[in-house]
N, C-alpha and C positions, 0 to 999 in steps of 0.2 A: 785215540781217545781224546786227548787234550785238544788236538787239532779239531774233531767233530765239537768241542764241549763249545769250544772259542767261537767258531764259525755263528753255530745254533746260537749263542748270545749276541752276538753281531747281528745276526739276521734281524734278529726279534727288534735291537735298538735302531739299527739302520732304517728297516722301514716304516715305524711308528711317526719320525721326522718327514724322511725324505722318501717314503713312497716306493715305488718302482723304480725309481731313479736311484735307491738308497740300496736294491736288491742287486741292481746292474753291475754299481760299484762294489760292493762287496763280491759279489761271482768273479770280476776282473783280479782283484785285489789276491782272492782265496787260491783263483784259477793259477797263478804265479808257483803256488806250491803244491796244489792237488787239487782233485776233479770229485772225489766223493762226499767230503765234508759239505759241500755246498749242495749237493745231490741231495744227500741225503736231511739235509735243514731245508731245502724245496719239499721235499715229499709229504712235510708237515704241516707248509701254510697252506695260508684260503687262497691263496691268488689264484686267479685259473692256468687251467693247465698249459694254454696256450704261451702266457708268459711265465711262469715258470720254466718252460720248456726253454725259452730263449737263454732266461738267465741261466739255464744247465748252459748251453750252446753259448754264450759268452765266456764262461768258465771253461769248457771245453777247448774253445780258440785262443784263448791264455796261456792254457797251459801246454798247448800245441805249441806256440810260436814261444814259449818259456825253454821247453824242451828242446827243443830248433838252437837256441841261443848258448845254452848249457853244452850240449855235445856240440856247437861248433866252439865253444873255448876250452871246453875241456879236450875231445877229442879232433881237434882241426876243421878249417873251416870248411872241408869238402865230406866230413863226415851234417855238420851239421844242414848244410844245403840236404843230405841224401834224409835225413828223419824229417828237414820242412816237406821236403818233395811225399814222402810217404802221410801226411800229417793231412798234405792237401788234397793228396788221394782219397783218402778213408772221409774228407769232410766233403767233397765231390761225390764218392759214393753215395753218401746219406743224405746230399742233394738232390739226388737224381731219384733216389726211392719217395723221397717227402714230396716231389714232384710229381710224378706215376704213379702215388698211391691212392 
């Protein structure tokens, strides 16, 4: 809730300044700790769906490569290699569908 509430006001100031560029950085920023606050504060603006989509997919690869980082200091650095490897799986998969579709 608080995480959604913060995001949603961030959004709104960030891009009034600084635009898409304003969106990008905050998706980066958010993506550090979660994937749906920033989702779901996308689902609300005018931007088109095409960039929206991306700023999901920045936020998405953040928190990919955040996770990656967390489980290799928390749990060893060969558990964290195996959640990158899995991470770039699933963002290769959805490459390859957005490609052939």
């Amino acid at each position: 809730g608080l995480l959604l509430a913060a995001v949603s006001v961030a959004a709104v100031i960030a891009r009034q300044p600084y635009g898409q560029a304003g969106l990008f950085s905050l998706a980066a920023i958010s993506g550090l700790v979660d994937v749906d606050a920033i989702t779901l504060s996308a689902a609300r603006m005018p931007e088109p769906v095409e960039t929206l989509a991306r700023v999901i997919a920045v936020a998405a690869g953040v928190n990919t490569l955040a996770k990656s980082a967390y489980a290799g200091v928390i749990g060893g650095l060969r558990l964290g290699w195996l959640v990158l490897a899995g991470g770039l799986a699933a963002f290769a998969c959805a490459a390859i569908v957005l490609v052939y579709q």
